[in-house]
N, C-alpha and C positions, 0 to 999 in steps of 0.2 A: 701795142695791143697785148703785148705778153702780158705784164700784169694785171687785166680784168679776164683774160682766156682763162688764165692759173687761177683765179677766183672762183671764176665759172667751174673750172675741173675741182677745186675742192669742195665745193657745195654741191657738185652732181658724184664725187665718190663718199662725202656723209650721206647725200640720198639712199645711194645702192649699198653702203656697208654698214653704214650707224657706226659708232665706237668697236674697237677692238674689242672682240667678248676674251682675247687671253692678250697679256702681254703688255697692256695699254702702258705706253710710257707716263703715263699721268699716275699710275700707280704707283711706279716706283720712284716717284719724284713725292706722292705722297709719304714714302712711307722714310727717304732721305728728310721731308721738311720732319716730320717725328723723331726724328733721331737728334736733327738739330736744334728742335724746342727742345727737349729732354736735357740736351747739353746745356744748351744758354739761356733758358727763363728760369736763373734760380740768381739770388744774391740783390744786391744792390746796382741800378742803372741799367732797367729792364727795358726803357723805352731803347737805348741805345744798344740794348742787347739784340731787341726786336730786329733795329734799323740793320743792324751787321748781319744777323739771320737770313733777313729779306735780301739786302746785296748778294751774301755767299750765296744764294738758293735760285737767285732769277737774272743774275747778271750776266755771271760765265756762261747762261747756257744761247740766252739772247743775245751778245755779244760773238759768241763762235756762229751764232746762223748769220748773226749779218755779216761778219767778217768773212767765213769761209763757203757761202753762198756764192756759186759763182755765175758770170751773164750768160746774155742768151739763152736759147730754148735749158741746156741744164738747168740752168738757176731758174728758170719758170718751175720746170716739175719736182725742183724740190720745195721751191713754195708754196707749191698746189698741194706736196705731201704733208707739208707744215701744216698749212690753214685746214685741209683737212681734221689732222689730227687733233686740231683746237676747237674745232667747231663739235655743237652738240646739238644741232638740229632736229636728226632722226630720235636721238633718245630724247630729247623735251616732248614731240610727240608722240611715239610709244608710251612713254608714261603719263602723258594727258588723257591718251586714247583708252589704257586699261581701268583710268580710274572712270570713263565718261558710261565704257562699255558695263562695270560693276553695277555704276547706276542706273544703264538702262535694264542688267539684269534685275533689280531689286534686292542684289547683295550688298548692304550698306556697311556690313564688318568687313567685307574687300574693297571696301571703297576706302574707307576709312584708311587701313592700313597702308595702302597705295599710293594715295594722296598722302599718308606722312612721310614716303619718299621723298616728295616733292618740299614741305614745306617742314619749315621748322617748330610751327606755334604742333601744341596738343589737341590729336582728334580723335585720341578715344569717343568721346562724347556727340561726337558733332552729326547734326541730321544732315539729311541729302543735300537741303540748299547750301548748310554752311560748309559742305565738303564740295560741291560745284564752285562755289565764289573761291573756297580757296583753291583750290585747282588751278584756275582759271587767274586768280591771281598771281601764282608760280608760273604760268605758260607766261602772260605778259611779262613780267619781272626778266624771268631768262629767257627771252626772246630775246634782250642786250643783252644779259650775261653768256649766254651757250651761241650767241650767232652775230647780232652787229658790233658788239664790242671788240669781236674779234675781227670781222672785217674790214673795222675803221685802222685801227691798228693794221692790219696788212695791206691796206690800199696808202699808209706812209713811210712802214718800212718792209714790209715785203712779210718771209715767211719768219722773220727775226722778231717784225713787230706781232704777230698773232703769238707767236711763243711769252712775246714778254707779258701780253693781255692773260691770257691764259694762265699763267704762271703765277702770276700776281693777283689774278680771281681766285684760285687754289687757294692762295696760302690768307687770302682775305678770307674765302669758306672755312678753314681748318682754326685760323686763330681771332677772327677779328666777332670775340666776343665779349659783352662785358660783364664778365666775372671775374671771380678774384683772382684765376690763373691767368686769364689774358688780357686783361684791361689794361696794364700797362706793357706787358711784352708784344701783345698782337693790334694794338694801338695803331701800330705804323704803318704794318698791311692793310688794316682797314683805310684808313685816311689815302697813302697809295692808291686802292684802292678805287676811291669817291675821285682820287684825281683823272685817272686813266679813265674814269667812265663820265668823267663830268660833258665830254662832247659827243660822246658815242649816244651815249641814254636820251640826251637832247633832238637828236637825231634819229633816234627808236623812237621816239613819243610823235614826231614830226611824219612821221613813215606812218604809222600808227591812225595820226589824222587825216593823211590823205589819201588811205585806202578804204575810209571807212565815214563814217560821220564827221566830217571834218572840222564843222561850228560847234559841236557837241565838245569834241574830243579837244578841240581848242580852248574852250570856255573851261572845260575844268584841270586840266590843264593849269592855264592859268589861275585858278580860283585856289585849287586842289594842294598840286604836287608840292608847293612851296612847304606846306603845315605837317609834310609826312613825315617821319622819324628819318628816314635817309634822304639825302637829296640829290638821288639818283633814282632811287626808286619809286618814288612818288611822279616825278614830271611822266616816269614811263605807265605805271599802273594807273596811273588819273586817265592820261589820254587814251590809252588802249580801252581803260572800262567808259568812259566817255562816247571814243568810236564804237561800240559795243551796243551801247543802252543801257548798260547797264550800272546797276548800284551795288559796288562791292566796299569791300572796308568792313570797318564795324569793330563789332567783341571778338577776340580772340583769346585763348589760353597761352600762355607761355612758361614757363619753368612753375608751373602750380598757380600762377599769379595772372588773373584778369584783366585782361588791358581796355580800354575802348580808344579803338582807332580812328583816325578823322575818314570821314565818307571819301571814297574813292566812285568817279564818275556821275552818272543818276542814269534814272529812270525804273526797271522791273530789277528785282531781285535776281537772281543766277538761276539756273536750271542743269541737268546734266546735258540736255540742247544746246548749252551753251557754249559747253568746252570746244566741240568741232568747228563754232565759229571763230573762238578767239583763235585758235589753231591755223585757219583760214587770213584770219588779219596776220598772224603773223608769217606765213608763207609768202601772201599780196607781197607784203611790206619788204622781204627778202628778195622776191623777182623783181621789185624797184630799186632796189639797190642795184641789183645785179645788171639791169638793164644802164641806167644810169651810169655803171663801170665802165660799161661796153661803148655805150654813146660816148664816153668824155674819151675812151683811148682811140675810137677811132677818128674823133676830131681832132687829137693828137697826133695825128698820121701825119 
């Protein structure tokens, strides 16, 4: 039972603390992978530059938790410290909640800017539904990235595997873009990446339908997630806006250039009503995890 208790204790100290506001070691592992792009995306055999990047920056430090983790109740509460400090539960909804609270103020330039916290396309422009759907499409998206990605990875290798999830979503976020500086150096994190979350996300999308509309969220899902530009993040935002009601997708801005996106779920358009629910399915879908931990260790007994 130790390892779903230590589950348990780091999902209830992201509850009560959210992310370090000073100190956070995700910082200065941020500002280590910069120093290491800096060094090695220049020259010839960038994919392989990439690849030794990723090793030097996520191995040794994954490697030293599993190794120097030790059993018994210790090794629980340093894994509970681990998964803690990987998870980003409280900040996905504080930042859902300030941009829901803008809308229901009527201040749509704090919405706007709040929600580009969140998301990466351009919202200068965007009226209140198109700043709801994207919202709300960041809340589902990292609900596997800031929470079950990281607990799938700890319920296999403990406080070692949330570090490596973690670690590797970082350095996916900082380099896995396609532009002309990262497309081939940050190539390998991404793809990395699509690997590590290829069960977890499936598994988000699956939590996702059975907290919620579940023939809905199945149905597009299936129809849906395949045709989405990642395919990780499509099976998870189909389902989530599927259990929802709702019909997200669409036009989006990206680097000056208009994309049209394949529809994500159906039914009513987004509202700022909306974010507190997707907020809601993704908490459900957390306490099923959670319970489900607890049920498989104590049938372990």
């Amino acid at each position: 039972m130790l390892l779903p208790l230590a589950a348990v204790a780091g999902v209830a100290l992201d509850h009560l603390f959210g992310e370090p506001r000073r100190g956070h070691p995700l910082v200065a592992f941020g500002k280590l992978a910069n120093a290491c792009e800096q060094v090695l995306n220049a020259g010839r055999g960038r994919q392989l530059r990439g690849l030794l990047a990723w090793a030097l920056l996520v191995l040794p430090f994954a490697g030293l938790a599993l190794w120097a983790i030790p059993g018994g109740l210790p090794g629980a509460i340093v894994d509970a410290l681990l998964l803690y400090l990987a998870l980003g539960a409280r900040s996905l909804d504080e930042h859902a909640r300030r941009v829901a609270d803008d809308l229901a103020a009527g201040d749509l330039g704090a919405a706007r800017e709040h929600v580009g916290w969140m998301v990466s396309r351009q919202t200068a422009d965007l009226d209140a539904e198109a700043v709801a759907s994207a919202c709300i499409e960041s809340t589902l998206e990292n609900g596997n990235d800031a929470i079950f990605g990281a607990l799938f990875w700890f319920v296999l290798l403990g406080g070692a595997g949330a570090i490596l999830f973690r670690l590797g979503n970082t350095l996916d976020a900082m380099w896995g873009y396609r532009n002309q500086r990262f497309a081939a150096f940050g190539c390998v994190a991404a793809r990395i990446d699509d690997l590590l979350n290829l069960v977890p996300a499936r598994l988000t999308a699956l939590s996702y339908a059975l907290v919620g509309d579940t023939r809905t969220a199945l149905r597009c899902w299936w129809r849906q997630g395949a045709v989405w530009k990642s395919p990780n993040a499509g099976p998870v935002m189909a389902a989530g806006a599927g259990s929802l009601g709702l019909a997200l997708g669409g036009e989006a801005t990206y680097d000056g250039q208009r994309q049209q996106r394949p529809p994500l779920g159906e039914g009513r358009p987004a509202s700022a009503a909306d974010i507190p629910r997707a907020l809601t399915l993704v908490r459900r879908s957390l306490l099923l995890w959670l319970v489900l931990l607890l049920v498989g260790g104590w049938l372990r007994v």
